[in-house]
C-alpha positions in Angstrom: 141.5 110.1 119.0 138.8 108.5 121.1 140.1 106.7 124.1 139.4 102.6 124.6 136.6 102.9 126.7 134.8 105.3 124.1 135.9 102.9 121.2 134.1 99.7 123.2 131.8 101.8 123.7 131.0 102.4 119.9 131.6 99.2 119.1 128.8 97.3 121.2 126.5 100.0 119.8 127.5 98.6 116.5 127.2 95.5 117.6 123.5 96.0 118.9 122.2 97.9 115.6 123.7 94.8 113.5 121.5 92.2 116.3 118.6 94.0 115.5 119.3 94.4 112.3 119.4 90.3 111.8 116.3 90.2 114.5 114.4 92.2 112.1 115.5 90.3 108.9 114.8 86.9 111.0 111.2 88.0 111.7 110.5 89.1 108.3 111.7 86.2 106.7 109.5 84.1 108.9 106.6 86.5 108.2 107.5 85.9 104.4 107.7 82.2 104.6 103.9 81.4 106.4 102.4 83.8 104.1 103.9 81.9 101.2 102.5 78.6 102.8 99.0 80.5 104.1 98.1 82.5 101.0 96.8 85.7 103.1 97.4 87.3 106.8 95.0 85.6 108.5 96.3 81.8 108.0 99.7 83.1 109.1 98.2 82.8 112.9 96.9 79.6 112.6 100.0 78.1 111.2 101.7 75.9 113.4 105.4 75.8 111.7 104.8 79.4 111.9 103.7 79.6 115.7 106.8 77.6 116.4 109.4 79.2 115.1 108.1 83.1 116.3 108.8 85.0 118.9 106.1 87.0 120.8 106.7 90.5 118.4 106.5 88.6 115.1 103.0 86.9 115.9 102.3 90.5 117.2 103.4 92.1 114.1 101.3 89.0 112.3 98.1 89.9 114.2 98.4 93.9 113.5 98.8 92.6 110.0 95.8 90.6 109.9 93.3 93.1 111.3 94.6 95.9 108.8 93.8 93.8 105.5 91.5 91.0 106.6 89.9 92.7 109.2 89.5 96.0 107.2 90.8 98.4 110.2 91.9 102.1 109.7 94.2 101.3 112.8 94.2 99.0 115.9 95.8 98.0 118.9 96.6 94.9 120.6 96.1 94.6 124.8 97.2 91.5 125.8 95.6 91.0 129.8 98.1 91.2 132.8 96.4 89.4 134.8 98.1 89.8 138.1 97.1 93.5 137.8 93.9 92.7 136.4 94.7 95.3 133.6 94.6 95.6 129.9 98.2 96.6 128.5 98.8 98.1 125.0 101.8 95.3 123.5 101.6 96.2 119.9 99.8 98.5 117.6 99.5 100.6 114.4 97.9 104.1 113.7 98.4 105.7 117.0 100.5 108.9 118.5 102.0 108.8 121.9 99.7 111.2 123.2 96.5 108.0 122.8 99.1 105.1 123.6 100.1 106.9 126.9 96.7 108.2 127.9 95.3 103.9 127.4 98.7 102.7 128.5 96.4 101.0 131.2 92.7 100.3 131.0 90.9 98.2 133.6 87.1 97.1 133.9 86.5 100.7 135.4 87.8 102.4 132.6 84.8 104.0 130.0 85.9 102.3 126.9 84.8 99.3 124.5 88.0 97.5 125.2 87.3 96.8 129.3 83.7 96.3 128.5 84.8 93.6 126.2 87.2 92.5 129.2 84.0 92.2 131.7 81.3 90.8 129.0 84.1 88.3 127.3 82.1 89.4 124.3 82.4 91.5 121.4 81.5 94.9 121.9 80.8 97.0 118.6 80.5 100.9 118.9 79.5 102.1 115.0 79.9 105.8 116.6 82.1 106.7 119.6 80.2 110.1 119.3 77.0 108.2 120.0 77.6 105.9 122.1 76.7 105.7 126.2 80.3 104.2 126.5 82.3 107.5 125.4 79.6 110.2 125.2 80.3 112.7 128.5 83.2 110.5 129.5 86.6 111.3 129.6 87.6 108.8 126.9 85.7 110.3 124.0 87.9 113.4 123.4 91.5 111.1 123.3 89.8 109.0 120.9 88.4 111.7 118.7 91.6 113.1 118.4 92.8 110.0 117.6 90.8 109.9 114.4 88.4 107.1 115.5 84.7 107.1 115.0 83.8 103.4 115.2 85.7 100.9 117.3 85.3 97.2 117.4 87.1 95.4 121.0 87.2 91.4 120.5 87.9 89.8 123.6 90.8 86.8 123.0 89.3 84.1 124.5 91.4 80.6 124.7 89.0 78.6 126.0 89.3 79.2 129.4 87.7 81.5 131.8 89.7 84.6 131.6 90.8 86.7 128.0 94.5 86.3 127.1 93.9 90.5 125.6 92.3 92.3 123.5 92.2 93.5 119.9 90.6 96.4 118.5 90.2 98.0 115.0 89.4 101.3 114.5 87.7 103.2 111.5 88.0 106.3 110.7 84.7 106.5 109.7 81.5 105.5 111.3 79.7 102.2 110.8 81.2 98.5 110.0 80.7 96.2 107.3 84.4 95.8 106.2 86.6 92.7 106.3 85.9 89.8 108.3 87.4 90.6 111.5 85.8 87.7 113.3 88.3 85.2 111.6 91.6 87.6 112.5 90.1 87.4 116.4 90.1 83.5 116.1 93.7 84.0 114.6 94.8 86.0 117.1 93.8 84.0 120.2 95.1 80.9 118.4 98.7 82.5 118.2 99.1 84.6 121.8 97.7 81.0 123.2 101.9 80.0 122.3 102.5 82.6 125.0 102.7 82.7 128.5 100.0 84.9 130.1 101.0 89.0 130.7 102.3 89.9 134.0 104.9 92.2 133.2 103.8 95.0 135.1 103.1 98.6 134.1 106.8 99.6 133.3 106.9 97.2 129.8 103.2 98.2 128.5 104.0 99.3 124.6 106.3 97.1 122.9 105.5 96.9 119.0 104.9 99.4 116.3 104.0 98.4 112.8 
């Protein structure tokens, strides 16, 4: 027969599954409720009852969302910028294996990828094949993102209106070229939601947070 302090211990582990349980359910329901009131992903993040009500994984979750069917992605991730560090941080994504998500944990405007130039140039920056292009080709980026199963990746800076980007988004296609979805509208979205948020500065020890 377990002794007490096993039995507490059992029992707050209970306890936590069943808060995350009802966390999940809350967020879902939320998720459920703009959609109803929007009519697609995107609206959801410009939706103001929506925006109010959600904590910082739902409008992640809402964003991820939005670039798979409105933005027509294969996969994508969300870097939200810490700006203390002066970094780009991986907060939420879809598509990816530890092996990518540890080896871009961290990207800054030295790093050989679309994403940091999209952090210098606070402009898109399109790549319609990463075996092509100057960014990746004889860098040490290209083969992590091969094996990844990109060929084309499209980096949107989230601009606010202010000088500095509040992250980044990217989709990725598993083919080469674009032409799919309108991705420029989920961008918009997305900058309109994360601008509810306080800017990054977590530091490197809470870089990956949510996995659709």
């Amino acid at each position: 027969m377990p002794d007490t302090t096993q039995r507490d211990a059992n029992g707050a582990q209970c306890h936590r599954r069943l808060d995350l349980a009802e966390l999940r359910n809350t967020r879902l329901r939320l998720l459920r409720e703009a959609y109803r009131r929007g009519g697609d992903h995107t609206a959801v993040l410009f939706d103001t009852e929506f925006l109010g009500d959600a904590d910082k994984p739902t409008v992640m979750e809402a964003i991820l969302r939005a670039a798979l069917t409105s933005g027509g992605a294969d996969f994508c991730d969300l870097q939200v910028h810490d700006r203390q560090e002066g970094a780009l941080r991986i907060r939420a994504q879809h598509g990816f294996r530890p092996a990518f998500l540890s080896f871009f944990a961290s990207i800054t405007t030295g790093h050989p990828t679309a994403c940091a130039k999209a952090l210098v140039t606070r402009a898109p920056v399109l790549v319609d094949d990463v075996t092509r292009s100057p960014i990746f080709v004889g860098q040490p980026t290209l083969d992590p993102i091969l094996d990844a199963g990109t060929r084309s990746v499209a980096s949107y800076p989230l601009m606010d209106g202010g000088p500095e980007p509040l992250g980044v988004l990217s989709l990725h296609y598993s083919r080469p070229g674009f032409g799919r979805g309108v991705p420029e509208l989920v961008v918009l979205g997305a900058a309109t939601a994360l601008k509810h948020f306080p800017p990054d500065g977590d530091g490197p020890g809470h870089w990956y947070d949510f996995t659709l």
